[in-house]
C-alpha positions in Angstrom: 70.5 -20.2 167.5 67.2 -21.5 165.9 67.0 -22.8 162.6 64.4 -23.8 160.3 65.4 -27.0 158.8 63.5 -29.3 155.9 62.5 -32.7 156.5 60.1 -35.3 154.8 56.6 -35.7 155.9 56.2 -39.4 156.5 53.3 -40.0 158.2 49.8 -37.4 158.1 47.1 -37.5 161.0 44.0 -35.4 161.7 41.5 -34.0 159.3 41.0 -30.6 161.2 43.3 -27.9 159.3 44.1 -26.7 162.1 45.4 -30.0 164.0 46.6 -31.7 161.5 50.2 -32.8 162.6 52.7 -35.1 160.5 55.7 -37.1 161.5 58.6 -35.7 159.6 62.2 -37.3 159.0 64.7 -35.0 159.6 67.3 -37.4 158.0 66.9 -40.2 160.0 65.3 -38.5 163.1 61.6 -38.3 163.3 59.7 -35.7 164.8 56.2 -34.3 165.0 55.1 -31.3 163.5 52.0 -29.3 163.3 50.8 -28.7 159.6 48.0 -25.9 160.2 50.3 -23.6 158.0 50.5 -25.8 155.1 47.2 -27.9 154.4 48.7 -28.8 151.0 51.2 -31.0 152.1 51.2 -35.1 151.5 53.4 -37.4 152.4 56.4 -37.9 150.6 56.4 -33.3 150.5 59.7 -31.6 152.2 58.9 -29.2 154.4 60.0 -26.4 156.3 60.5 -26.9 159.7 61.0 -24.3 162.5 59.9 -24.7 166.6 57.4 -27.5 165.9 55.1 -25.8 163.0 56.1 -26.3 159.4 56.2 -23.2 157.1 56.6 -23.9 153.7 56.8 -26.3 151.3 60.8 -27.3 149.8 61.6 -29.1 146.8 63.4 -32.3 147.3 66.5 -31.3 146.0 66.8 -28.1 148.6 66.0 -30.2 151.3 69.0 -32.3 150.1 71.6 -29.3 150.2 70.4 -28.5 153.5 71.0 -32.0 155.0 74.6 -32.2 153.7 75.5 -28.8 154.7 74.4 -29.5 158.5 76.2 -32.6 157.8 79.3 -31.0 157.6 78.7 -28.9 160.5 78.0 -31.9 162.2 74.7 -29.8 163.8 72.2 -33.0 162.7 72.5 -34.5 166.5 71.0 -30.9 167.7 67.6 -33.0 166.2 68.1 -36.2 168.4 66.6 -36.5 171.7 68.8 -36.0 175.2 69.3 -38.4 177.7 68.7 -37.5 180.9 
């Protein structure tokens, strides 16, 4: 099952709208993202994140709820990379 989680934006590059990507921390993992959908967002915003692109913006204190809940479903490592 996919799942749109939240994470921080850390880290912003591109100036094109449509290119923009950030570097999001999904509670301790970092990933990239594409931020075409939301050209509001700065860094320090929590965003929605689902297959690469985030959605929306979330409030910090959301984002928080979401982390502890997959937390407790121990689902965070889904976020990590693989080892071959």
């Amino acid at each position: 099952m996919c799942l749109a989680i939240p994470g921080k934006v850390v880290s912003i590059s591109g100036d094109d709208p449509l290119t923009r990507m950030g570097k999001i921390d999904f509670s301790g993992v970092i990933k990239q993202a594409s931020l075409a959908y939301v050209p509001e967002v700065v860094v320090g915003d929590y965003v929605i994140v689902h297959v690469g692109f985030a959605l929306s913006k979330v409030d910090e204190a959301e984002a928080q709820k979401v982390f502890e809940y997959l937390k407790k479903m121990d689902e965070l490592g889904e976020l990590e990379e693989k080892s071959p």
